[in-house]
C-alpha positions in Angstrom: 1.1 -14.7 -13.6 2.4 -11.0 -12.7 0.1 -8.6 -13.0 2.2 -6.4 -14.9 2.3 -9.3 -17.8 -1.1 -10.1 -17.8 -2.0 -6.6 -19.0 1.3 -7.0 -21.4 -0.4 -10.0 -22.5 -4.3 -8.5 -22.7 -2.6 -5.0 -24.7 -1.1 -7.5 -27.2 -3.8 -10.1 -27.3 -7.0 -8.8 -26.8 -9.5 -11.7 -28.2 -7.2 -14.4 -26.0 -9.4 -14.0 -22.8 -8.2 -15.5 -19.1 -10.8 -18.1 -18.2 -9.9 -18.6 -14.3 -8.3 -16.1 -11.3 -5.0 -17.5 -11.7 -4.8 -16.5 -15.3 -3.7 -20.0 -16.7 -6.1 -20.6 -19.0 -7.2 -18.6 -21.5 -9.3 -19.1 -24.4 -9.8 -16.7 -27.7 -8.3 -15.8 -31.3 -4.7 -14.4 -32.0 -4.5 -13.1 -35.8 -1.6 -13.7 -37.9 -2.1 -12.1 -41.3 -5.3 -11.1 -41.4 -6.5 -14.6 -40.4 -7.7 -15.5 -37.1 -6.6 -18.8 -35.1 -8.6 -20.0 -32.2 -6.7 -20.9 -29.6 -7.2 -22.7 -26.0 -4.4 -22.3 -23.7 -3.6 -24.0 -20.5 -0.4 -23.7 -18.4 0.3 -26.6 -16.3 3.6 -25.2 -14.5 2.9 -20.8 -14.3 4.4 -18.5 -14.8 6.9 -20.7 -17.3 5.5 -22.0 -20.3 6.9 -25.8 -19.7 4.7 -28.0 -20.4 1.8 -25.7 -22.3 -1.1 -27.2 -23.2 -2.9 -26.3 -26.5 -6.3 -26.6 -28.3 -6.7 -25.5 -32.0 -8.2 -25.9 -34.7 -7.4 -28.7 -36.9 -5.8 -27.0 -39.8 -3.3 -24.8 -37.4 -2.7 -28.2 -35.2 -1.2 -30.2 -38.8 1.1 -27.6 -39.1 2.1 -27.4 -35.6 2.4 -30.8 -35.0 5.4 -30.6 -37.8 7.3 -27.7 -35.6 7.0 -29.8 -32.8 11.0 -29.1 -32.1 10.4 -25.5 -32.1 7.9 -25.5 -29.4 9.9 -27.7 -27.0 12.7 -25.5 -27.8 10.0 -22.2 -27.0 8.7 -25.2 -23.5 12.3 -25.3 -21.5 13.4 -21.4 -22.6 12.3 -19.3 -19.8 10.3 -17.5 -22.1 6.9 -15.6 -21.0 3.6 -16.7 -22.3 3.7 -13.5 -24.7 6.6 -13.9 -26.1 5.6 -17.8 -26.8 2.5 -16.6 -28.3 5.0 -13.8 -30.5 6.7 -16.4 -31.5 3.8 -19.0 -32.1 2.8 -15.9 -34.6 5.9 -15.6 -36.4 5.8 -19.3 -36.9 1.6 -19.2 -38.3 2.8 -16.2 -40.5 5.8 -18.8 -42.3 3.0 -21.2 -42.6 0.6 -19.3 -44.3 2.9 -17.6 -46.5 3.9 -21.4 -47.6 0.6 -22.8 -48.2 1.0 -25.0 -45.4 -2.0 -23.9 -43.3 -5.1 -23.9 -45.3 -8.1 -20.8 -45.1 -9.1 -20.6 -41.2 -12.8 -20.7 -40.9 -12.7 -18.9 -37.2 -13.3 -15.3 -39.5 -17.0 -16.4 -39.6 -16.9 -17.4 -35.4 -15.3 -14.1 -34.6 -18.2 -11.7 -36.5 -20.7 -13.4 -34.6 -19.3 -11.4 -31.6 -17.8 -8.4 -32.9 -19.8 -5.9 -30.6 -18.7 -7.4 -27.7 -14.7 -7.6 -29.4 -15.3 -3.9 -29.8 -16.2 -3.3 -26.6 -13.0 -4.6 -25.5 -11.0 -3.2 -27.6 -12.1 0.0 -26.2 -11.9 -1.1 -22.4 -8.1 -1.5 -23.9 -7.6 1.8 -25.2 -8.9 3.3 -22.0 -6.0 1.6 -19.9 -3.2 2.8 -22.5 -4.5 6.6 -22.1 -4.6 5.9 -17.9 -0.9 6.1 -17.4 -1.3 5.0 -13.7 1.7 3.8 -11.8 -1.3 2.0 -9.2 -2.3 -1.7 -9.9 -4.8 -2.1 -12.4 -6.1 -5.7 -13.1 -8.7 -6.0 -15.8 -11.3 -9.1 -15.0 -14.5 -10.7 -16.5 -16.2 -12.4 -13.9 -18.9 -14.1 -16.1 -16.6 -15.6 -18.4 -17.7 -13.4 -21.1 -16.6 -10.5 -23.2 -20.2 -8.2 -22.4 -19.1 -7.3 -19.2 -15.8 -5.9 -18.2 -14.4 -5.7 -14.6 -11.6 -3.2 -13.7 -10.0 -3.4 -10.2 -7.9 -0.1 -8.7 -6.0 -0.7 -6.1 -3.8 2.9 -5.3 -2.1 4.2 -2.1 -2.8 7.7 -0.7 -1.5 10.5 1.0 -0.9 8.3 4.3 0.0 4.7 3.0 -3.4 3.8 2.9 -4.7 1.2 0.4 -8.0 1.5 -1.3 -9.4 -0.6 -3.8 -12.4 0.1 -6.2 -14.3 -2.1 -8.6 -15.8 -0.3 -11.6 -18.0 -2.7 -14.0 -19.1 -1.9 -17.6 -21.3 -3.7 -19.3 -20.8 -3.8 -23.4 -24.4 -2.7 -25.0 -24.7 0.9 -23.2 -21.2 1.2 -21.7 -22.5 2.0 -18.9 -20.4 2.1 -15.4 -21.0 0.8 -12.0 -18.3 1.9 -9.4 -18.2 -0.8 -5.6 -15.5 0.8 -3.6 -15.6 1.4 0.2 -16.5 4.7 0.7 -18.9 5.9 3.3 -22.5 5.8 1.8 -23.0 9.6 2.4 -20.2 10.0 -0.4 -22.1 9.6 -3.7 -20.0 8.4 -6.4 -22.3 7.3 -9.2 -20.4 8.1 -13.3 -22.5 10.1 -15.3 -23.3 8.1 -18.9 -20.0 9.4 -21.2 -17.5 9.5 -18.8 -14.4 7.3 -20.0 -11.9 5.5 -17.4 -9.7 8.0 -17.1 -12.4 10.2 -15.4 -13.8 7.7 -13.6 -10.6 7.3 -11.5 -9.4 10.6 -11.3 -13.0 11.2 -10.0 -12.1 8.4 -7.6 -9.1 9.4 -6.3 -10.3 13.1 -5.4 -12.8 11.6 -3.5 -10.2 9.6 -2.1 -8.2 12.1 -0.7 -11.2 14.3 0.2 -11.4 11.7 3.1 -8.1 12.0 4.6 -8.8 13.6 7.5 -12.3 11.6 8.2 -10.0 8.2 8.1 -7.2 9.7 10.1 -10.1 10.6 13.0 -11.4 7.3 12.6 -8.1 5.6 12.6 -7.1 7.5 15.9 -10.7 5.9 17.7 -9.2 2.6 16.7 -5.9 3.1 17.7 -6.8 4.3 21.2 -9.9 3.3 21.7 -11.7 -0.5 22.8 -13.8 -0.5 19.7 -16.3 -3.2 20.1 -18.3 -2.9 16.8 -17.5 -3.5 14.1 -15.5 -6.1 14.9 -12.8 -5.1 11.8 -13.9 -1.6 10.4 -13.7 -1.0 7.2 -13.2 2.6 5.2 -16.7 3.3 4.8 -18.0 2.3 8.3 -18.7 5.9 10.3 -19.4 4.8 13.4 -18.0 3.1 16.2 -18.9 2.0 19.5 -16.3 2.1 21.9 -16.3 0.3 25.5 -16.0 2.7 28.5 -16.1 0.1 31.3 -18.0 -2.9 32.8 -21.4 -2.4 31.2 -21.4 1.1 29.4 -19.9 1.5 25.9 -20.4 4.5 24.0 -21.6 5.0 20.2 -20.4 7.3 18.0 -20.9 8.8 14.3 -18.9 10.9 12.4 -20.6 13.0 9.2 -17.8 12.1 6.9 -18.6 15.6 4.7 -18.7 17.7 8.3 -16.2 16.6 10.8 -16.8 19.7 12.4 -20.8 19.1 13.3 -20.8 17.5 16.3 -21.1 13.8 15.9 -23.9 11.7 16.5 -23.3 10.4 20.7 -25.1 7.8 22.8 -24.3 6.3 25.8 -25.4 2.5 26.3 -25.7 0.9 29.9 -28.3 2.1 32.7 -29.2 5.2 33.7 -27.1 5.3 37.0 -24.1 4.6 35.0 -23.9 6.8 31.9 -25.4 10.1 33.8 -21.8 11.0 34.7 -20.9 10.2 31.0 -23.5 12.5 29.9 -22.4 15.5 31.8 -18.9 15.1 30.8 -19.6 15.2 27.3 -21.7 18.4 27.5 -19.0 20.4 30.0 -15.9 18.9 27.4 -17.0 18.3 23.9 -14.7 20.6 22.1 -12.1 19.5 24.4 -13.2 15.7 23.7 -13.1 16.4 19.6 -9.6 18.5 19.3 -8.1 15.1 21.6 -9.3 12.5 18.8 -8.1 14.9 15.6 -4.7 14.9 17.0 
């Protein structure tokens, strides 16, 4: 499914959690008149509702089994999975108000977990205060409502893409942020701090970077960088072939580009003497070259 419709879908339906990557099944409650209907939903042909599969309860299933028309009608429509589930509503709420679907027990189900419905509901309020034009994809990797798993992805000043995980759990809200930032950059939320401070915390640190990743990109554009193999944002070091049996290893202080960096030479003796020299008699030379 789009990303942009599966956080349509998770604003509008909250309790109707995906159970897989793909986002084509999903299991949870949608409430229709202050009842709530448990639902399993599984799309056999996504995005395109043709051919929806659906588990409910067996008081909701009599009543759809007599609109069966109406769903085939919803099945070959080109409609999205929200508006079928709109429109599944609108059909419940004619039901009910006709006697034709009798008192829904799920009420007593959905109690048993209200802490952890609260706690989404407010990981769902977060994102509609965010306002973010980036890609946000909201995730729960156990299955589970008690733990929560937002994923940034945003571009910055130089076309860049970073991407940063921040986990909540649901009994102490508390965050954990993965993102790949150099491990001298300490980027730890205090208890208290909501979403939207998270990120913006994020991005600052983000662009606070710049210039470290544009001297690191210019090693690996010019340079025969041996290790690592595929460098990643918060690797700091590189170690950069010179010639048959000498490389060179370097680290950059990502908070002090200006302290001279961390050098060694690696071959014999013979060999990385006339190295040596030349990086004491050019240095400055040396650094201004690589921040170009």
């Amino acid at each position: 499914m789009d990303p942009k419709q599966n956080l349509l879908l998770l604003l509008e339906y909250p309790l109707l959690l995906p159970q897989n990557k793909e986002c084509t099944i999903f299991d949870g409650f949608i409430q229709v008149a202050g009842e709530e209907f448990r639902l399993y939903i599984h799309l056999r042909n996504p995005p395109s509702v043709k051919g929806i599969v659906i588990f409910c309860p067996l008081n909701l299933r009599s009543f759809l089994s007599t609109c069966r028309s109406n769903i085939i009608e919803w099945e070959t429509g080109g409609i999205s999975l929200v508006e079928f589930l709109r429109r599944l509503q609108n059909l419940i709420a004619v039901g009910i108000q006709h006697g034709k679907i009798s008192k829904s027990i799920s009420s007593s189900c959905i109690s048993n977990h209200q802490k952890s419905i609260e706690f989404y509901s407010w990981i769902i309020e977060e994102l509609r205060t965010l306002e973010l034009q980036e890609e946000i994809f909201l995730e729960s990797p156990s299955g589970e409502l008690n733990e929560i798993q937002l994923r940034f992805v945003n571009e910055d000043s130089f076309g860049r893409m970073h991407t940063a995980f921040l986990k909540f759990e649901s009994v102490t809200l508390s965050a954990s942020v993965l993102a790949d930032l150099p491990s001298q950059v300490e980027f730890v939320p205090q208890k208290g701090m909501s979403v939207r401070q998270i990120y913006k915390k994020y991005v600052s640190i983000v662009e606070s970077l710049q210039e470290f990743w544009n001297i690191m990109d210019c090693i690996d554009q010019k340079c025969w960088v041996i290790d690592p193999e595929h460098p990643k944002r918060k690797d700091t070091y590189r170690r950069i072939m010179l010639g048959t049996n000498i490389s060179m290893y370097i680290n950059i202080d990502p908070l002090d580009l200006y302290k001279r960096p961390d050098i060694t030479f690696i071959g014999s003796e013979r060999t990385i003497l006339p190295f040596k020299n030349s990086l004491e008699e050019n240095l400055e030379v040396s650094l201004n070259i690589c921040a170009e």
